[in-house]
C-alpha positions as CSV (number, residue, x, y, z in Angstrom):
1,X,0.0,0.0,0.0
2,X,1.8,3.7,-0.9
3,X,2.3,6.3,1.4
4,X,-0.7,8.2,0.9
5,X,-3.2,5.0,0.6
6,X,-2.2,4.3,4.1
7,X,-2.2,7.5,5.4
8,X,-6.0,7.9,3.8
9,X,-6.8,4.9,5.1
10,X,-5.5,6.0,8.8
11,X,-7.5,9.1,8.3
12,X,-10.8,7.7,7.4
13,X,-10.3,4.9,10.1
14,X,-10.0,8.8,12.7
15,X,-12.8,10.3,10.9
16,X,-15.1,7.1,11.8
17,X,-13.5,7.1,15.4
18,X,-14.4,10.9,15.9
19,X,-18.2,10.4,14.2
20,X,-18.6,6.8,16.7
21,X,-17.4,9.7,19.9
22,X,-20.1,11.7,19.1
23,X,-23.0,9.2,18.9
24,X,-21.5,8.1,22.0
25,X,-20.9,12.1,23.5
26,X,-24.5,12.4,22.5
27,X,-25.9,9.8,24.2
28,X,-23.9,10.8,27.6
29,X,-24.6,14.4,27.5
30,X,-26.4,15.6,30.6
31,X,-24.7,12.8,32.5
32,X,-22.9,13.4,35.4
33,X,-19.2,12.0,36.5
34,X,-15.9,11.4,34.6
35,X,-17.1,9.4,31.9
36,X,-19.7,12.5,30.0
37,X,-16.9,14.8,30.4
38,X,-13.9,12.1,29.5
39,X,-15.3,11.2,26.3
40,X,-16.6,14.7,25.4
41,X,-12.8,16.1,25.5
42,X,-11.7,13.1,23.5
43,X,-14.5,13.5,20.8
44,X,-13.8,17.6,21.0
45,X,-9.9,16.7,20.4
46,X,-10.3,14.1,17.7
47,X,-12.9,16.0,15.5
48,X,-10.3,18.9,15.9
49,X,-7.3,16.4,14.8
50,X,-9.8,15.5,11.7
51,X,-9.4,19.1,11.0
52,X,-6.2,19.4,10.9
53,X,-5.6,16.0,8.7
54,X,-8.4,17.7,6.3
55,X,-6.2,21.0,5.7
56,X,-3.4,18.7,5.1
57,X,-5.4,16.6,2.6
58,X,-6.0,19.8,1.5
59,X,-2.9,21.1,0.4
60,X,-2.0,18.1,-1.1
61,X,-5.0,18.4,-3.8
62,X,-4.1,22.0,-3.9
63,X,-0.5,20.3,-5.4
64,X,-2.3,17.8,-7.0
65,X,-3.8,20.6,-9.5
66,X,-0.8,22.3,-9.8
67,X,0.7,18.6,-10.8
68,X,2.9,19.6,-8.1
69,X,6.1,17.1,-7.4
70,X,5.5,15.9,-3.5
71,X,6.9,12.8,-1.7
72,X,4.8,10.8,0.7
73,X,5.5,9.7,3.8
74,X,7.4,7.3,5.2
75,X,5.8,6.7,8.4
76,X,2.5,7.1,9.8
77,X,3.6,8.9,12.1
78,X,5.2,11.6,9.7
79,X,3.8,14.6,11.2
80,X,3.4,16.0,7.5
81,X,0.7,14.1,4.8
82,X,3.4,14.9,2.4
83,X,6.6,16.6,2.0
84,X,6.8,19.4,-1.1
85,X,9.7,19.1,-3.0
86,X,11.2,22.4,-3.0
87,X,13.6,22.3,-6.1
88,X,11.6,20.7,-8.5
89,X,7.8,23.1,-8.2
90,X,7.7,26.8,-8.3
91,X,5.4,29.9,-7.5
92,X,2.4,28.5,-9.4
93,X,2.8,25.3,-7.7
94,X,3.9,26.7,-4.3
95,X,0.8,28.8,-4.5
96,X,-1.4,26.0,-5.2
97,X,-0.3,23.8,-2.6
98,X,-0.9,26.4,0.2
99,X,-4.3,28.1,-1.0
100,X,-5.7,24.4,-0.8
101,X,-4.7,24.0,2.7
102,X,-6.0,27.3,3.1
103,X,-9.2,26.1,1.4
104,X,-10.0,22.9,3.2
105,X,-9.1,24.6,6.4
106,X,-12.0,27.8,6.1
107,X,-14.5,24.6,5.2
108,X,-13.7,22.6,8.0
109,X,-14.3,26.0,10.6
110,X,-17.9,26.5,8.2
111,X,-18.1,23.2,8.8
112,X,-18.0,23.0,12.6
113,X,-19.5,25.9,13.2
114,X,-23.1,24.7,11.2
115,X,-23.1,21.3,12.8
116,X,-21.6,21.1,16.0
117,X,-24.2,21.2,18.8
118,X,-24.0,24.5,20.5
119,X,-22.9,24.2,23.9
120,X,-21.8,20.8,23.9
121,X,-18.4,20.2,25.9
122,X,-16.9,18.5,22.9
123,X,-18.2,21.2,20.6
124,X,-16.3,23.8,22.6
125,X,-13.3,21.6,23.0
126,X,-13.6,20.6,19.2
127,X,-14.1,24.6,18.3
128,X,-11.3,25.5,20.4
129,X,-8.5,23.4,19.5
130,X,-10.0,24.4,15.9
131,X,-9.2,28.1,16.9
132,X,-5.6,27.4,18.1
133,X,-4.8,25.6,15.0
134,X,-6.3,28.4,12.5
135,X,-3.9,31.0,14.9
136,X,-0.8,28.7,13.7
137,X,-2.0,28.5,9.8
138,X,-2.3,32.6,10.3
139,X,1.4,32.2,11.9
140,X,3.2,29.5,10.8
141,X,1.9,29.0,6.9
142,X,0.7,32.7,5.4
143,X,3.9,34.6,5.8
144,X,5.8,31.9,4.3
145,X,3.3,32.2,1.3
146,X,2.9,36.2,1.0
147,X,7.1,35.9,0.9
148,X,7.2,33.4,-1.9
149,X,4.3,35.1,-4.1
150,X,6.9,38.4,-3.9
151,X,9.2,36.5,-4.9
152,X,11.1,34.4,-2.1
153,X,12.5,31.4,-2.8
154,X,10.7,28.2,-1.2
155,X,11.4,27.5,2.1
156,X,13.4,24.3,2.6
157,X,12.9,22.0,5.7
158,X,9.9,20.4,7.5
159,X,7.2,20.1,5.0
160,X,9.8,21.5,2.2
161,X,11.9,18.7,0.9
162,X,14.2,18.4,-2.2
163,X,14.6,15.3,-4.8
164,X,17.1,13.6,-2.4
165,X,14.6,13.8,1.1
């Protein structure tokens, strides 16, 4: 199995783990003890961890288009779906890459915000965790791409590989 049928197939297997959490959050709501409140962190924590897998998936059909070159994976426990192979794509595919992350990640927020039940401990965990990861997109990922559309060079390192990583 390649690198990214594995790593889909690990992701769908979390996606079904954080939908079975919130039959089970739902069912447990109004509950008292540790257990309500132990499963609604979890499910909060793992629909946000969805999220982040989603705006990876995402920038990797936002290189897809771009028929961007990217190397999968080794492990599953890479932290990155992908690494972007710095010496082989340019601007255009740069550019691609990031706006679908970018993409994926503004549906997943729409998404949570229209579905999630309001109030719910795991909605506010889930919405929260949400939060903290759109703050490090907004840090982390959008200056690197305002400085490569003006004409930066890639960045090399983590998620930016070359032909020999």
């Amino acid at each position: 199995m390649s690198g990214f049928a594995r790593h889909a197939a690990r992701d769908a297997a979390l996606a079904a783990a954080a939908l079975a959490l919130w039959s089970l959050d739902a069912r447990l709501r109004g509950a008292t003890g540790a257990l309500p409140a132990l499963v609604a962190v979890a499910t909060g924590a793992l629909t946000a961890l969805a999220g982040y897998l989603a705006h990876d998936w995402g920038h990797l059909a936002g290189a897809g288009l771009a028929r961007a070159r990217v190397h999968p994976p080794l492990r599953l426990t890479d932290p990155f779906l992908f690494r972007f192979d710095a010496d082989r794509n340019g601007r255009r595919e740069f550019a691609a890459m990031s706006l679908g992350g970018f993409a994926a990640s503004t549906a997943v927020v729409a998404a949570l915000l229209a579905w999630l039940p309001q109030g719910a401990l795991a909605s506010r965990v889930a919405l929260g965790l949400t939060a903290a990861g759109v703050v490090a997109t907004l840090v982390l990922e959008i200056p690197p791409f305002v400085r490569v559309l003006r004409g930066a060079p890639i960045p090399r390192g983590g998620a930016y590989a070359s032909d020999a990583a």
